[in-house]
BAFI-3210 file (N, C-alpha, C; in Angstrom, 3 decimals, decimal comma, padded with zeros to 6 digits):
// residues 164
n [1|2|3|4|5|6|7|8|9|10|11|12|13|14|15|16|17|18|19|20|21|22|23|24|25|26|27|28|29|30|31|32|33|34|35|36|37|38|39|40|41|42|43|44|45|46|47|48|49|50|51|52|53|54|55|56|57|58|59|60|61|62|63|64|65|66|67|68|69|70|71|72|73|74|75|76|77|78|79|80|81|82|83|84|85|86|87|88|89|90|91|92|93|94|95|96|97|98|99|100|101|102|103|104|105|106|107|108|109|110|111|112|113|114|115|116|117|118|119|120|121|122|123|124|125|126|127|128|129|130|131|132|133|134|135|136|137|138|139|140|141|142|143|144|145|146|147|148|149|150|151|152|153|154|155|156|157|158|159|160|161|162|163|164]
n.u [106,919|105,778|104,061|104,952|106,933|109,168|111,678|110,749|108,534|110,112|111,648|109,807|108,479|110,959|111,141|108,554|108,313|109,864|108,792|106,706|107,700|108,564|106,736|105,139|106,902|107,368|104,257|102,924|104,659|106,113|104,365|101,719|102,615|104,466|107,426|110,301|112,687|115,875|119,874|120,641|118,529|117,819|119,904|119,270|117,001|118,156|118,838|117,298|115,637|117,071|117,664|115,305|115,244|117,339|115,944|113,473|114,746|115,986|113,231|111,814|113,919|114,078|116,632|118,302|120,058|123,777|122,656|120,659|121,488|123,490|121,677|120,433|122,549|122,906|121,093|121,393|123,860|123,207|120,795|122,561|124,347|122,284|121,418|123,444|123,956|121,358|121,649|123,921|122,190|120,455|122,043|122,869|120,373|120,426|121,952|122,823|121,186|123,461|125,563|125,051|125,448|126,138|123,581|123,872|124,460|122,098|121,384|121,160|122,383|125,060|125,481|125,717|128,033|130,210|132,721|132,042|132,740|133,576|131,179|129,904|130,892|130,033|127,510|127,072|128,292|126,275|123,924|122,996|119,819|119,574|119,787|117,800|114,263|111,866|109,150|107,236|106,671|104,971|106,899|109,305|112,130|111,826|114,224|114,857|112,953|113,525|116,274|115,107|113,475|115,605|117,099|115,072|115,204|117,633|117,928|116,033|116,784|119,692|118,520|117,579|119,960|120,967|119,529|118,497]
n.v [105,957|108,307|107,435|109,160|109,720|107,990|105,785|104,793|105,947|108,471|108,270|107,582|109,908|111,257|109,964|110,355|113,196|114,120|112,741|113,863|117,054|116,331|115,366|117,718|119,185|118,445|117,403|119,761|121,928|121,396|120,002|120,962|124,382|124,277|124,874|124,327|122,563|123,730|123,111|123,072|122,393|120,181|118,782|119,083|118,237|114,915|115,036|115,237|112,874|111,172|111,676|110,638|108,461|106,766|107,589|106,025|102,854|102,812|103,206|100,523|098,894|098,963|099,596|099,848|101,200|102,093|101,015|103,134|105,404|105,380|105,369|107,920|109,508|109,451|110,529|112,762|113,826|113,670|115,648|118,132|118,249|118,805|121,244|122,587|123,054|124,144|126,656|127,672|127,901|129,919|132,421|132,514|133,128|135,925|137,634|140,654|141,397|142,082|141,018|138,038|134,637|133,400|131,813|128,280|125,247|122,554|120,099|117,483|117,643|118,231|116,342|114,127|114,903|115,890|114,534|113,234|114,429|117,415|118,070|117,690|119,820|122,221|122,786|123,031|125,487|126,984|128,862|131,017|130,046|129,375|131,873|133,025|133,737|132,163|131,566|132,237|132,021|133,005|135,306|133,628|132,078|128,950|127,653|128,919|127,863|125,543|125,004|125,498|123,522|121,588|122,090|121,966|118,798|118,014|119,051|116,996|114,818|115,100|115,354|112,385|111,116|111,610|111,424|109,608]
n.w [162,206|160,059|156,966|154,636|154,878|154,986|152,918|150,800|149,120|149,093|147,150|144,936|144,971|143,761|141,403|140,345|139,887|137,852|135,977|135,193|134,486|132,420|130,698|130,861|129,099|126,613|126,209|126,305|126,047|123,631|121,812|122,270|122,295|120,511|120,959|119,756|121,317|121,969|121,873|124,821|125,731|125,757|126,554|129,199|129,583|129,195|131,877|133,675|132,816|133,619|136,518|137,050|136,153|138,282|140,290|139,903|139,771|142,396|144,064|142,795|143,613|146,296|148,202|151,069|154,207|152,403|150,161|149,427|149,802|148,505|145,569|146,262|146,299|143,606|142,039|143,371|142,021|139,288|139,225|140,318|137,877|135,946|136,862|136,541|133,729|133,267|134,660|133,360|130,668|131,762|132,246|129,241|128,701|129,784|128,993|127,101|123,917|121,880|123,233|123,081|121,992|118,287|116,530|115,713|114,321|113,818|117,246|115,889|113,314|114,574|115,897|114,115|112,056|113,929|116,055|119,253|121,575|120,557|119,896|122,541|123,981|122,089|122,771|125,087|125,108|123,921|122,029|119,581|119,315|122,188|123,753|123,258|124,725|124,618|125,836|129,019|132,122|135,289|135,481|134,916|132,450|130,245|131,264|133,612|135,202|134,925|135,859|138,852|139,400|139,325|141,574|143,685|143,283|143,818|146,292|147,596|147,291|148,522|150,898|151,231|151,241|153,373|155,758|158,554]
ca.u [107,318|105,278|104,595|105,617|108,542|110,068|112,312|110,497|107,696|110,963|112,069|109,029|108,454|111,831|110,518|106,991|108,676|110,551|107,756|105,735|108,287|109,033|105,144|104,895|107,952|107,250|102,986|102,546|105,445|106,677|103,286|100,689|102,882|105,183|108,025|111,729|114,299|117,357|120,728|120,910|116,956|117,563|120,785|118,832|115,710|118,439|119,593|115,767|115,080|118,741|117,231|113,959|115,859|117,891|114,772|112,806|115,780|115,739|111,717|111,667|115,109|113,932|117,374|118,474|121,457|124,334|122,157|119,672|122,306|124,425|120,967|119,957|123,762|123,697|119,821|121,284|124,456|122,379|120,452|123,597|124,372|121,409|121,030|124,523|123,266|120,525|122,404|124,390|120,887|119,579|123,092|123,028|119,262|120,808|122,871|122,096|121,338|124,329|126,671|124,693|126,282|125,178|122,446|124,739|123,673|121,402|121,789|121,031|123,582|126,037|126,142|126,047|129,137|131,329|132,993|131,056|133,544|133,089|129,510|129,401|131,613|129,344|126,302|127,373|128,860|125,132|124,290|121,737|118,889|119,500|119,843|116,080|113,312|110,384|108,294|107,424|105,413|105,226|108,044|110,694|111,671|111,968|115,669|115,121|112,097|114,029|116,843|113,858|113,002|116,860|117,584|114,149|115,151|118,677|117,511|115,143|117,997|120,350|117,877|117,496|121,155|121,595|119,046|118,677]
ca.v [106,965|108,772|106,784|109,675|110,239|106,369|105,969|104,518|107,504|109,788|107,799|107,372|111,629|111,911|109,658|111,144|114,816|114,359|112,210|115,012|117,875|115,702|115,698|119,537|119,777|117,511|117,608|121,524|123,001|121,212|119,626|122,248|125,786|124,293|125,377|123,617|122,408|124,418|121,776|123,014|122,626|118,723|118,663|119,576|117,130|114,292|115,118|115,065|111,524|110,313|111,605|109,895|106,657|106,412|106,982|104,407|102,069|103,049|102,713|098,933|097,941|099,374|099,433|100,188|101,618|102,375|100,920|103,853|106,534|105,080|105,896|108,751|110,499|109,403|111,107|114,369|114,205|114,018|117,152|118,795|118,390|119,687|122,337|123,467|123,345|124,895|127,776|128,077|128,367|131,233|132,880|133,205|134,379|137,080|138,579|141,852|140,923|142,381|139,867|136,635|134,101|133,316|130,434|127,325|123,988|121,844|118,943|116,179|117,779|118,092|114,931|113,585|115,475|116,215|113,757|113,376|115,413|118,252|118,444|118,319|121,457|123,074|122,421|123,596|126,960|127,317|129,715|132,305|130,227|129,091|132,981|133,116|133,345|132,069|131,300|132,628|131,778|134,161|135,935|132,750|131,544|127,586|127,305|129,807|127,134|123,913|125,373|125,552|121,740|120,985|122,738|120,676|117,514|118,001|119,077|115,911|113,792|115,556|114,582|111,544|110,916|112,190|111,025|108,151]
ca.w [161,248|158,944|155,780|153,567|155,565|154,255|151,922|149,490|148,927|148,640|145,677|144,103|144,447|142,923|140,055|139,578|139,575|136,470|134,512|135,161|134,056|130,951|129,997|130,752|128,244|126,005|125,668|126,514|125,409|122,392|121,388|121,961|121,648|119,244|120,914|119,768|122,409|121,653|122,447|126,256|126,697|124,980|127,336|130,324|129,604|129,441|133,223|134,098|132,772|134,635|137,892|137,105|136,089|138,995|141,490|139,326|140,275|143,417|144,185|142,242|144,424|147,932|149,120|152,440|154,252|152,188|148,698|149,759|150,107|147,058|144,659|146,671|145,829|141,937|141,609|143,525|141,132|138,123|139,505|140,403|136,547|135,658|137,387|135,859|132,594|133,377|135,126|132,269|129,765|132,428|131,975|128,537|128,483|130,542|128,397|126,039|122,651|121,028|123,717|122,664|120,804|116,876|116,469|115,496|114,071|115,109|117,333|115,226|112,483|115,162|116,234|112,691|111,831|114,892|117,178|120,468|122,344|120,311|120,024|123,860|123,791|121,701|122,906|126,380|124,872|123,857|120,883|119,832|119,951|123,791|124,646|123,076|125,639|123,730|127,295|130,280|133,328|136,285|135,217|134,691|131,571|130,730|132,066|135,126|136,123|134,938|137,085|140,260|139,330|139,186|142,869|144,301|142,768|144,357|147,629|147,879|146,812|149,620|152,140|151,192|151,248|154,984|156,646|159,011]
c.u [106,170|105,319|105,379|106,827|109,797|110,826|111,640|109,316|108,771|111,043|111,004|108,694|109,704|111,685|109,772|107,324|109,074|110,043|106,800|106,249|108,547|107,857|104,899|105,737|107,693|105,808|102,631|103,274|105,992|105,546|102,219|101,511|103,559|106,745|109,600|112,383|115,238|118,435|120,281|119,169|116,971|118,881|120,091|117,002|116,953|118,644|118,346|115,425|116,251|118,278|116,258|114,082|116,388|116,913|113,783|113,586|115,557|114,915|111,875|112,798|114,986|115,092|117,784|120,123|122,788|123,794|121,307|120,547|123,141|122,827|120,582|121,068|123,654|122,132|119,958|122,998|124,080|121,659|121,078|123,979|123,714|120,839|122,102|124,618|122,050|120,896|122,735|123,509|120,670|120,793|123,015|121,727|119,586|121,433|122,207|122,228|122,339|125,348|126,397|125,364|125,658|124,598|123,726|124,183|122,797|121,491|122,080|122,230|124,805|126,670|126,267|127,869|130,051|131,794|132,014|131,361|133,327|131,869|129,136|129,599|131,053|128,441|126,158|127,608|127,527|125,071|123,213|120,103|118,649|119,356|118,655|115,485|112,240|108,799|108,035|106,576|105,674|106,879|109,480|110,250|111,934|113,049|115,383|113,733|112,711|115,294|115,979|114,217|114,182|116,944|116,502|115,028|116,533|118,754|116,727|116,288|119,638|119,620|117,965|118,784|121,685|120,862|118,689|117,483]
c.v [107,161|108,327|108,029|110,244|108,987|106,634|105,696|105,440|108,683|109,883|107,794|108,998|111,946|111,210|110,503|112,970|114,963|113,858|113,619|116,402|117,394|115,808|116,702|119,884|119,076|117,639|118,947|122,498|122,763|121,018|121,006|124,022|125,505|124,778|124,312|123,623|122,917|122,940|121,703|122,907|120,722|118,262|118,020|118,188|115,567|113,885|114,970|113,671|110,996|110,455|110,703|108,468|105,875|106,259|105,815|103,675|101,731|102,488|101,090|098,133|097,753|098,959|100,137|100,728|102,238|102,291|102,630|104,759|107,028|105,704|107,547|110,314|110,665|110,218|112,872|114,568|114,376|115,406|118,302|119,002|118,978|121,033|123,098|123,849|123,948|126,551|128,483|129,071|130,113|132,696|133,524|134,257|135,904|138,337|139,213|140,753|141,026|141,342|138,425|135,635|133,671|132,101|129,703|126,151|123,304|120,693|118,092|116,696|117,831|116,657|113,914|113,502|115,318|114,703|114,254|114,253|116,815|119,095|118,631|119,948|122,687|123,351|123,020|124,910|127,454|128,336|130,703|131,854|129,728|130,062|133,372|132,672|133,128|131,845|131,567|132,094|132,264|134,485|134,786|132,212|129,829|127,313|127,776|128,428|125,527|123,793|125,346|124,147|121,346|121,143|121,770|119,530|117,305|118,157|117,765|114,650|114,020|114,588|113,262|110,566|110,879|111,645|109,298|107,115]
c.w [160,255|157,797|154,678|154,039|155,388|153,203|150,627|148,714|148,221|147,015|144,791|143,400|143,459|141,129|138,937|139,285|137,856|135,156|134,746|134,793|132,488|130,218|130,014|129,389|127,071|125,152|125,217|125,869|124,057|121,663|120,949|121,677|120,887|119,382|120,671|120,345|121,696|122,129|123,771|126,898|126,096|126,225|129,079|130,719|129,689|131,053|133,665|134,268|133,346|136,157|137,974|136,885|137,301|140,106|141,307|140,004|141,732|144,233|144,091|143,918|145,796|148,767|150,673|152,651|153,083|150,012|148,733|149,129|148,521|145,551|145,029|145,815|144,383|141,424|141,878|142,475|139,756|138,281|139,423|138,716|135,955|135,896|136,813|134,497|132,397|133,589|134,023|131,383|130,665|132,504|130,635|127,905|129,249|129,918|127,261|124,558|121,983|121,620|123,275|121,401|119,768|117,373|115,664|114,475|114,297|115,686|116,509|114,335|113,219|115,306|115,368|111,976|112,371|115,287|118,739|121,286|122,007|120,118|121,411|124,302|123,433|122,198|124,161|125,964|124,548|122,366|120,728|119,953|121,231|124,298|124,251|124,512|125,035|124,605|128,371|131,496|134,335|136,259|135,109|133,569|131,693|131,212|133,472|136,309|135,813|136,289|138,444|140,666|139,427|141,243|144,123|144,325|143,928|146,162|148,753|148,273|148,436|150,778|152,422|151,789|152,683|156,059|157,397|158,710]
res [x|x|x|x|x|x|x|x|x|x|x|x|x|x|x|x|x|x|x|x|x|x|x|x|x|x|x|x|x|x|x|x|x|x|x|x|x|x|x|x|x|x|x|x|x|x|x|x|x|x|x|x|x|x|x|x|x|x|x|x|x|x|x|x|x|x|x|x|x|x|x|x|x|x|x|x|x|x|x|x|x|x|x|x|x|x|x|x|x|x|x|x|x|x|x|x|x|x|x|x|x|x|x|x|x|x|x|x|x|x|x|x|x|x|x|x|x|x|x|x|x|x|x|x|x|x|x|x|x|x|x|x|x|x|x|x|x|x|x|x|x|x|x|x|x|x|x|x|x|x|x|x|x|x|x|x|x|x|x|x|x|x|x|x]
***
């Protein structure tokens, strides 16, 4: 077999994907343009580093059979999560300005304030600045390409999951 066709290469790609989306988001986009995670772009970076935790795991443990399958599923349900929050984000950039919902709080005061339950609530309902596009790169903004990286990550994670 093809070494990069092993399991343990898979895991390590599903690692190195999401340290390397987290440093794009993180160095490039927050660092150098300055741009502020909205909740659902702070939401959406959690589900990133959960995929990237679980393939870490994964990688270190080099399990087999049913261990394999068992990390493989919880890296493409983290994706799956992410990608629905993502969805969401590319949803409400969608909508006309006059449908968008007002700018809200901000995390940190949320979760100061609220109960945890409610702040998830919110945070998911998204607000006016999640329906901001402040970024683009060949025509997608940062949700429509975190959504991409979600649908990969999940696809990898599928495979992984199915195959013998």
């Amino acid at each position: 077999m093809h070494p990069l066709m092993q399991k343990r290469p898979v895991f390590f790609a599903l690692f190195l994907i999401p340290v390397i989306a987290m440093g794009f988001a993180v160095l490039f986009l927050q660092q150098a343009l300055g741009l502020a995670p909205c909740p659902l772009c702070i939401t959406q970076r959690g589900f990133v580093i959960l995929v990237g935790l679980f393939a870490l795991a994964a990688f270190i443990h080099n399990p087999s059979g049913i261990g394999r399958r068992l990390y493989a599923g919880l890296c493409t349900l983290a994706a799956i999560g992410g990608a629905a929050v993502a969805g969401r984000h590319v949803w409400l950039q969608s909508l006309p300005a006059d449908q968008a919902p007002a700018c809200g709080p901000s995390l940190d005061y949320m979760l100061d304030t609220l109960p945890l339950s409610e702040t998830f609530a919110l945070v998911m309902m998204g607000d006016g600045n999640c329906a901001e596009t402040q970024w683009s790169f060949l025509g997608m903004s940062i949700p429509a390409q975190t959504l991409l990286l979600f649908l990969v990550l999940a696809m990898l994670g599928l495979w992984q999951t199915a195959r013998r």
